[in-house]
VEXMAR-101252 format. One record per residue (C-alpha): residue number from 1; residue in one letter; x, y, z. Coordinates in nm, 4 decimals. Layout:
<pts>
+------+------+----------+----------+----------+
| resi | resn |        x |        y |        z |
+------+------+----------+----------+----------+
|  NUM |    A |        X |        Y |        Z |
...
+------+------+----------+----------+----------+
</pts>
This chain:
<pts>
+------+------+----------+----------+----------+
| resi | resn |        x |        y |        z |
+------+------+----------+----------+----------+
|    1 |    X |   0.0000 |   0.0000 |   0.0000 |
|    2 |    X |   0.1330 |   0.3426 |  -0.1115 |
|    3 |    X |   0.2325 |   0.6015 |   0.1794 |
|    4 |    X |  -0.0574 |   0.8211 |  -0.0145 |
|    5 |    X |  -0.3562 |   0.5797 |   0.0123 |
|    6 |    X |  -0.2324 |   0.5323 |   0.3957 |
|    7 |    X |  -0.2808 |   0.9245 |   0.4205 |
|    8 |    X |  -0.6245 |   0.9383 |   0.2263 |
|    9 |    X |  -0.7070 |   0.6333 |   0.4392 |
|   10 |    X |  -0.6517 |   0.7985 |   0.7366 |
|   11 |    X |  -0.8275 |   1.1563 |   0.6294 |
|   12 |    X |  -1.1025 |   0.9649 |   0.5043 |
|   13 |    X |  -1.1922 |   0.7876 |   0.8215 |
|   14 |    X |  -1.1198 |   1.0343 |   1.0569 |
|   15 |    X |  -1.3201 |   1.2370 |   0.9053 |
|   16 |    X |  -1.6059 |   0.9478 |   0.8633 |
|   17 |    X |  -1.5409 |   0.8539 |   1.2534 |
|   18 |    X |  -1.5568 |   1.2394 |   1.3489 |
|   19 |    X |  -1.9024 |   1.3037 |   1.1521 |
|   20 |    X |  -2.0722 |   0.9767 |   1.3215 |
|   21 |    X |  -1.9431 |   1.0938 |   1.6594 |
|   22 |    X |  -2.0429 |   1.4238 |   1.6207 |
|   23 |    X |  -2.4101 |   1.2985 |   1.5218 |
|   24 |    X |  -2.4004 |   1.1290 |   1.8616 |
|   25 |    X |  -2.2494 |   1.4549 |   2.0596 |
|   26 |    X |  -2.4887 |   1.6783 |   1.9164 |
|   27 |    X |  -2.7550 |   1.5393 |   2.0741 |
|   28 |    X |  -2.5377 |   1.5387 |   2.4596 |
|   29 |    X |  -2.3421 |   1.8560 |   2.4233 |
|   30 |    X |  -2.4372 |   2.0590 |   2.7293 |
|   31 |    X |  -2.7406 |   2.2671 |   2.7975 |
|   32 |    X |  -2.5937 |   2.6648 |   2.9900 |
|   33 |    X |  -2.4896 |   2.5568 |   3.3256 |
|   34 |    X |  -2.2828 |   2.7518 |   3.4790 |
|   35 |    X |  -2.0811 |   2.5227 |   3.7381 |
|   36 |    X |  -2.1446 |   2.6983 |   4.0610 |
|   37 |    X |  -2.4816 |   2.7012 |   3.9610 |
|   38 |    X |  -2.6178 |   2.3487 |   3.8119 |
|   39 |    X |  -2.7417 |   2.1772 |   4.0891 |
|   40 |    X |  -2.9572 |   2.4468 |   4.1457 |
|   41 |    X |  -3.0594 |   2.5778 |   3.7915 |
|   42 |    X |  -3.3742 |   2.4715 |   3.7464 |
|   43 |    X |  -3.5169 |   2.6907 |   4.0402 |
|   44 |    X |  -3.3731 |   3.0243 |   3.9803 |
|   45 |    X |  -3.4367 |   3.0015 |   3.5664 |
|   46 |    X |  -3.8250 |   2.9173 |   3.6829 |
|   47 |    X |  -3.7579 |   3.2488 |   3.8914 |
|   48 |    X |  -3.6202 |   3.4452 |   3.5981 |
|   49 |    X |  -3.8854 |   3.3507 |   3.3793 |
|   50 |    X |  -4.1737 |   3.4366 |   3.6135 |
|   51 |    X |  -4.0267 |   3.7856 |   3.6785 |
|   52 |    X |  -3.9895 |   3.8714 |   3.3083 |
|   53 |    X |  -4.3365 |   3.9645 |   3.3397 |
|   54 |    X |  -4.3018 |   4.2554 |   3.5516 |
|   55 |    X |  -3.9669 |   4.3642 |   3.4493 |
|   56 |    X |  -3.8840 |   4.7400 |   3.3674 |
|   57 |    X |  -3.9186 |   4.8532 |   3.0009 |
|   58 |    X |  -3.5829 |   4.8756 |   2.8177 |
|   59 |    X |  -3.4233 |   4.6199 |   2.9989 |
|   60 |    X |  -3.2877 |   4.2839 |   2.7723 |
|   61 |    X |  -3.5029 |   4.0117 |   2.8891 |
|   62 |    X |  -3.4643 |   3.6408 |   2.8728 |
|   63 |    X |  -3.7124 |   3.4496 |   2.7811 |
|   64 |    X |  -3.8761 |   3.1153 |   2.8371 |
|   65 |    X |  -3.8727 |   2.8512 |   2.5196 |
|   66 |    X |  -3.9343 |   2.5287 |   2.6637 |
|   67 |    X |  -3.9851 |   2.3184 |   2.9829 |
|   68 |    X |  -3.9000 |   1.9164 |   3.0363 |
|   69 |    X |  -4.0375 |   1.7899 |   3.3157 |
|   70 |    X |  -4.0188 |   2.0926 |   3.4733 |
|   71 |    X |  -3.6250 |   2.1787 |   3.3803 |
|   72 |    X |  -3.6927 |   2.5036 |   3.1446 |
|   73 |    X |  -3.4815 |   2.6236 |   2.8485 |
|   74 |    X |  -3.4002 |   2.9672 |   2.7929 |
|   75 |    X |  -3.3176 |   3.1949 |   2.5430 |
|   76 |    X |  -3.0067 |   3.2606 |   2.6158 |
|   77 |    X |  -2.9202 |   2.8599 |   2.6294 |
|   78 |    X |  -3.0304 |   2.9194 |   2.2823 |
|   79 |    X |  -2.7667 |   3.1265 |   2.2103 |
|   80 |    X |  -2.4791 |   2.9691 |   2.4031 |
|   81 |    X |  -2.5408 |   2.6228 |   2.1842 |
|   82 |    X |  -2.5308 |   2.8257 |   1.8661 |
|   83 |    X |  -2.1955 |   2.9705 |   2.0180 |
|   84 |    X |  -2.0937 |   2.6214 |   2.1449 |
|   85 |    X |  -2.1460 |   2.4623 |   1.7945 |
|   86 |    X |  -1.9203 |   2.7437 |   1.6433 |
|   87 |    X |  -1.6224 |   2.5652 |   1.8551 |
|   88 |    X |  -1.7019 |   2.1884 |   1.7428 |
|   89 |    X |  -1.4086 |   2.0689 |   1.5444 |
|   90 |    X |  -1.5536 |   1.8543 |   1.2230 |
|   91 |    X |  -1.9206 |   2.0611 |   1.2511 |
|   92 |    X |  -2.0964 |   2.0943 |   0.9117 |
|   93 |    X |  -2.0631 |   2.3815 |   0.7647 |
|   94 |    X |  -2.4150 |   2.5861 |   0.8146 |
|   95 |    X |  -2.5096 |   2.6935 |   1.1564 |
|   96 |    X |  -2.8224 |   2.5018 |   1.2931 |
|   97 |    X |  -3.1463 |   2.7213 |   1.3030 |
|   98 |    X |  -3.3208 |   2.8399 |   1.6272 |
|   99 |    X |  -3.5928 |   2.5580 |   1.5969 |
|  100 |    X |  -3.3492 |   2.2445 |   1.5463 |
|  101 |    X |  -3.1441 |   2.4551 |   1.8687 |
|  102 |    X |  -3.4347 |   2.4187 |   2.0920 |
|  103 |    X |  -3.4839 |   2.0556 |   1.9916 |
|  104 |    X |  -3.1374 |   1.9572 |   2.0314 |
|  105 |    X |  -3.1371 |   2.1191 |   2.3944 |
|  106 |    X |  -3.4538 |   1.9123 |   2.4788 |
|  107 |    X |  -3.3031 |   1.6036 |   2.3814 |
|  108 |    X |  -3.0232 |   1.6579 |   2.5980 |
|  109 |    X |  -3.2450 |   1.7894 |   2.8711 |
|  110 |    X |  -3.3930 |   1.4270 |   2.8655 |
|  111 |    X |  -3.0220 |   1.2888 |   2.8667 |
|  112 |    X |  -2.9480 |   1.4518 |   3.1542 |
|  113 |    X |  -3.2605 |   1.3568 |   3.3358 |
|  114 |    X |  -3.1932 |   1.0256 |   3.2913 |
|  115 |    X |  -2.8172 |   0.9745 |   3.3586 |
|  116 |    X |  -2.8855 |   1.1396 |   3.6331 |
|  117 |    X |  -3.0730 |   0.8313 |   3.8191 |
|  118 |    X |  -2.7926 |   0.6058 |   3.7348 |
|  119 |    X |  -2.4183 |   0.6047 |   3.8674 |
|  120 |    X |  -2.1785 |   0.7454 |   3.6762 |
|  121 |    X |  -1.7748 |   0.7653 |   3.6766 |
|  122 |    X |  -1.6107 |   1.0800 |   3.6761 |
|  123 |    X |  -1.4020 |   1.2035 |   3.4145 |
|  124 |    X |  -1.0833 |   1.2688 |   3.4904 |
|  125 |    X |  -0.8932 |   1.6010 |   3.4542 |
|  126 |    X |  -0.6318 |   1.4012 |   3.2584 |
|  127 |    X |  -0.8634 |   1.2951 |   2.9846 |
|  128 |    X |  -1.0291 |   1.6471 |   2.9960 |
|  129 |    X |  -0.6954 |   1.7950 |   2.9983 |
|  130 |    X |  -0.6083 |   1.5420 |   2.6616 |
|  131 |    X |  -0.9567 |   1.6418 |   2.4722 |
|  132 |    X |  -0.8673 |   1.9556 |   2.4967 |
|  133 |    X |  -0.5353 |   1.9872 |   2.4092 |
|  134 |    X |  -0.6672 |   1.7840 |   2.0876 |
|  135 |    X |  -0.9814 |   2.0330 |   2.0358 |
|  136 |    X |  -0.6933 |   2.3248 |   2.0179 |
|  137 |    X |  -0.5121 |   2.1117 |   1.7400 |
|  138 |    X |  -0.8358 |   1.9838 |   1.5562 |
|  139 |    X |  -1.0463 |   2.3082 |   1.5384 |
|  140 |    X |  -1.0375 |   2.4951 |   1.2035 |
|  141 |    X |  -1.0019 |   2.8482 |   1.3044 |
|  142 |    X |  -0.7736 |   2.7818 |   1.6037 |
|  143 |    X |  -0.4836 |   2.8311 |   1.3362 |
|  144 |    X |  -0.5414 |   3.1515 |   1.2641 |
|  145 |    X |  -0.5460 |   3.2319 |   1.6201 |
|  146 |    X |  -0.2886 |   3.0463 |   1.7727 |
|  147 |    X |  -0.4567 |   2.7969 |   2.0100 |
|  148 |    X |  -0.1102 |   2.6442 |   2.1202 |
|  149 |    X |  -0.0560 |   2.9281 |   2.2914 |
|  150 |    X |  -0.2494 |   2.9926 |   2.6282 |
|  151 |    X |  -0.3040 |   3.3370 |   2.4943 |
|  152 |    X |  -0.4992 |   3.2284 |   2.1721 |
|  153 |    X |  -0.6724 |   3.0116 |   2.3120 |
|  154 |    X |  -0.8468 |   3.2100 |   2.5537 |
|  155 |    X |  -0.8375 |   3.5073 |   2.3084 |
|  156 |    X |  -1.0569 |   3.1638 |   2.0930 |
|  157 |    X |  -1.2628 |   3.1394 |   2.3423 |
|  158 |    X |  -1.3360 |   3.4783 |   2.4417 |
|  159 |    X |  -1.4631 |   3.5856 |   2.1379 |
|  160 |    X |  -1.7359 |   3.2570 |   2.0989 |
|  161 |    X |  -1.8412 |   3.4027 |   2.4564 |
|  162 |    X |  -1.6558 |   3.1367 |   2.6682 |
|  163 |    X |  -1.3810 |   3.1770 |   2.9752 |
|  164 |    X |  -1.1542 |   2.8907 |   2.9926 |
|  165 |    X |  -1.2800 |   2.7759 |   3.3586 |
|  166 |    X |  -1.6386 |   2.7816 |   3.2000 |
|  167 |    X |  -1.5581 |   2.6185 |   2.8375 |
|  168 |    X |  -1.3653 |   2.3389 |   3.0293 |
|  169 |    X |  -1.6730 |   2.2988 |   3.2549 |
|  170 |    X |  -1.9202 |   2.2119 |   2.9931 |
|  171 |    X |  -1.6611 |   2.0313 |   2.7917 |
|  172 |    X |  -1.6223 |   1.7528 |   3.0924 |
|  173 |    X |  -1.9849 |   1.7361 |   3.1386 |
|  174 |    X |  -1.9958 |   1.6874 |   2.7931 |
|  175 |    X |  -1.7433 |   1.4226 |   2.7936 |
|  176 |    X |  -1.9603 |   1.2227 |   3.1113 |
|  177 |    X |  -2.2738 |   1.2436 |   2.8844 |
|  178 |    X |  -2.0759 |   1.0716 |   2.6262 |
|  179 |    X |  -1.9517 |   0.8366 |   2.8257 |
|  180 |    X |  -2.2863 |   0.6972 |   2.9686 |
|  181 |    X |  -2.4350 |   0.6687 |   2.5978 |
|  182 |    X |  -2.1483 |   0.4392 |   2.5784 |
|  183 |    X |  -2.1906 |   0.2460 |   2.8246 |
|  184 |    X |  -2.5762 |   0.2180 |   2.7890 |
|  185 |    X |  -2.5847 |   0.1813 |   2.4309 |
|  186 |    X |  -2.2587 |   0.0300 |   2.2868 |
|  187 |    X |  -2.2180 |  -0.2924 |   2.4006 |
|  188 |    X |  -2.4081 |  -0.5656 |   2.2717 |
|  189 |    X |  -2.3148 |  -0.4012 |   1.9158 |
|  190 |    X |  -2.0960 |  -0.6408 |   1.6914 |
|  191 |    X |  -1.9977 |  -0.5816 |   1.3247 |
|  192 |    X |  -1.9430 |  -0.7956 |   1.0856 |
|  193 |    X |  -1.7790 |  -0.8987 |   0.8579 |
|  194 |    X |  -1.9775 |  -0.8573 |   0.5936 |
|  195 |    X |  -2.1066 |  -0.5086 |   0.7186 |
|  196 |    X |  -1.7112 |  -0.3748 |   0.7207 |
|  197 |    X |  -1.7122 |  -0.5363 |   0.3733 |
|  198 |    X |  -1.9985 |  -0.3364 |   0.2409 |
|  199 |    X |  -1.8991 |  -0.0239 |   0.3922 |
|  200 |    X |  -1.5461 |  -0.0411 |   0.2089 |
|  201 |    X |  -1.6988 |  -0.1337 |  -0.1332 |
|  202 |    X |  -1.9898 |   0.0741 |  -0.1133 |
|  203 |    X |  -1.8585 |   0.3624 |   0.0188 |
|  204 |    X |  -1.5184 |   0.4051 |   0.0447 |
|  205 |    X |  -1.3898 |   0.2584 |  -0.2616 |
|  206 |    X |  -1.5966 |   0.5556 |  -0.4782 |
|  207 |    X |  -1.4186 |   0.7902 |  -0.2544 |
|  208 |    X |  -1.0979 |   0.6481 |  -0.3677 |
|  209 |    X |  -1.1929 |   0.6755 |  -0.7331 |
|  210 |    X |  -1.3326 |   0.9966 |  -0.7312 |
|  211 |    X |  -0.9456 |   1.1148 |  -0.6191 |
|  212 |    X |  -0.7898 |   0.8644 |  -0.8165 |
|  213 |    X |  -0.5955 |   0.7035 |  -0.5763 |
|  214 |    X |  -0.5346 |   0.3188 |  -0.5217 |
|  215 |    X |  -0.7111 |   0.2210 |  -0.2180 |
|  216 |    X |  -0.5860 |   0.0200 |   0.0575 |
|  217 |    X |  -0.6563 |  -0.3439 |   0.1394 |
|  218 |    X |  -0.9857 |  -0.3290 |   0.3462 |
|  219 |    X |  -0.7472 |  -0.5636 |   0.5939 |
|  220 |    X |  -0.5387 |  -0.2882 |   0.6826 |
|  221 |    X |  -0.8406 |   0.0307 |   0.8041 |
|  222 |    X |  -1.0773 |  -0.3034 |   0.9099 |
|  223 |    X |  -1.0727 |  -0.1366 |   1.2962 |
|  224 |    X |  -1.0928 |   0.2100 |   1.1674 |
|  225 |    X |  -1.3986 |   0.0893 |   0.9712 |
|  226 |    X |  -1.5724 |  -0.0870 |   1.2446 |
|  227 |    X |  -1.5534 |   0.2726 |   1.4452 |
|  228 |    X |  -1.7619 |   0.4412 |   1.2392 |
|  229 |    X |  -2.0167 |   0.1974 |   1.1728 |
|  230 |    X |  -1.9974 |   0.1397 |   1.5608 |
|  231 |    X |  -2.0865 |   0.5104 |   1.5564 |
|  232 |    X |  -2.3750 |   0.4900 |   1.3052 |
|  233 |    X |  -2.5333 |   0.2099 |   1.4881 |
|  234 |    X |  -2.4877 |   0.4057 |   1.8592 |
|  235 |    X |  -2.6205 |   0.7016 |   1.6842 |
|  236 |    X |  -2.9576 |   0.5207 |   1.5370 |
|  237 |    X |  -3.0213 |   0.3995 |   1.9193 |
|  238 |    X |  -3.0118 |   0.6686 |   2.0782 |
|  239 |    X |  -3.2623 |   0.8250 |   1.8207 |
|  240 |    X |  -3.4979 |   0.5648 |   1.8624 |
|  241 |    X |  -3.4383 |   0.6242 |   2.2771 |
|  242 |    X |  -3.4674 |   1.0076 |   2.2276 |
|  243 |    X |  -3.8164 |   0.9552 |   2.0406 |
|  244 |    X |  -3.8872 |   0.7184 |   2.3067 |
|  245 |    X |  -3.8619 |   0.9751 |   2.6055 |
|  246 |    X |  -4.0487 |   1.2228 |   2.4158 |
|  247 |    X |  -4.3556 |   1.0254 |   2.3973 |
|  248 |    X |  -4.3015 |   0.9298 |   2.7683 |
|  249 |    X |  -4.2498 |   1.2647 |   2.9189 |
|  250 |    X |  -4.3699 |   1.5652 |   2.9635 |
|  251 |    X |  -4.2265 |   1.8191 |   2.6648 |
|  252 |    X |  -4.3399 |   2.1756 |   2.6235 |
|  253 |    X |  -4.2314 |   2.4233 |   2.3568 |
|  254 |    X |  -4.3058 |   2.7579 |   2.4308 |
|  255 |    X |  -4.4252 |   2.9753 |   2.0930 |
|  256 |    X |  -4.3036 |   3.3793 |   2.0861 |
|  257 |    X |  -4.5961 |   3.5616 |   2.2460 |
|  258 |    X |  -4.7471 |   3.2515 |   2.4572 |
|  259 |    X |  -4.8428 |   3.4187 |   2.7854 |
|  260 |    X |  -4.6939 |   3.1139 |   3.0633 |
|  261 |    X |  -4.8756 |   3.0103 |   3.3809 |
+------+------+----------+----------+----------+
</pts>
């Protein structure tokens, strides 16, 4: 195998394995907690949003958008995940819009509902300190800034609306929500054979062509393939578990104008 189909190879399913996990992320990536503050944020955000009634005119409200079981979603959590999407390394290329926002934060609303009745191990600030010395590597516009330096990347995250202690805080949660899809949904899934087999005829072999470069024996990416399918199959279960808790529980979007109780 040439040293430029091992490259391609490697490009190709990084970039596969990256798009699958990021299909799976999307859905756990952290609602706005601040970390002094989560244990207790679902009573003071029902306390913001009953005061925006009588608030004084002129001043910048937040406003209410949705409530799960009682946890409600703001407008400014709104915001922060279209900031926190900005700083995803592999993210498609259009920003989400407000309404797929709001349903992405209710899915991981549910998430968090639920890992939170089951035990959980912490992550560790070495693998936090690892994922993000890879994000400052992997992200697109980091380069431009100069992420390896402590300087750019806080001046990185500063202007997406982050501080490092914050950004670092909703990473790790991110990485513990990650970790208990894992756990709950992973094993038990096998590939096969014959499924890596497809996947490298069906799909990555056109890839190959359409560059014009010899591929390599499946043999050789075989693990690399059975990631991302791994990833695909993770990522159709925990649809099917999202649409699940939806039926289950008690979901509420709030419309612009709705007067709440």
């Amino acid at each position: 195998m040439s040293s430029t189909a091992q490259r391609t190879a490697g490009r190709w399913l990084k970039g596969a394995a990256a798009f699958f996990v990021l299909a799976v992320a999307m859905f756990v990536l952290i609602a706005t907690w601040q970390a002094a503050g989560a244990q207790t944020a679902a009573a003071p955000r029902a306390g913001v949003a009953a005061a925006n009634a009588g608030s004084e005119a002129g001043v910048v409200l937040d406003r209410l958008v949705a409530v799960v079981n009682g946890d409600v979603i703001l407008e400014s959590d709104v915001d922060e995940e279209r900031r926190f999407e900005e700083v995803q390394p592999y993210r498609p290329g259009t920003t989400s819009t407000r309404d797929r926002l709001i349903e992405r934060l209710i899915d991981r609303a549910l998430i968090l509902q639920q890992a939170a009745l089951e035990p959980h191990e912490e992550v560790s600030d070495m693998d936090l300190n690892a994922q993000i010395a890879t994000l400052r590597k992997d992200i697109p516009a980091c380069k431009q800034y100069h992420c390896e330096t402590d300087e750019g990347w806080k001046k990185y995250l500063g202007d997406h609306g982050f501080t490092e202690e914050a950004f670092r805080a909703r990473w790790k949660l991110r990485m513990q929500l990650l970790q208990f899809i894992e756990v709950r949904f992973r094993s038990g899934i096998s590939i096969s054979d014959s499924e890596v087999t497809a996947y490298y005829e069906k799909t990555m072999l056109p890839e190959y062509a359409k560059r014009n470069v010899t591929p390599p024996p499946v043999e050789t990416i075989r693990k690399r393939i059975e990631e991302v399918l791994l990833q695909q199959e993770v990522g159709a279960l925990l649809q099917d578990w999202l649409k699940s808790l939806r039926a289950q529980e008690s979901v509420r979007i709030i419309t612009p104008g709705e007067v709440t109780p």
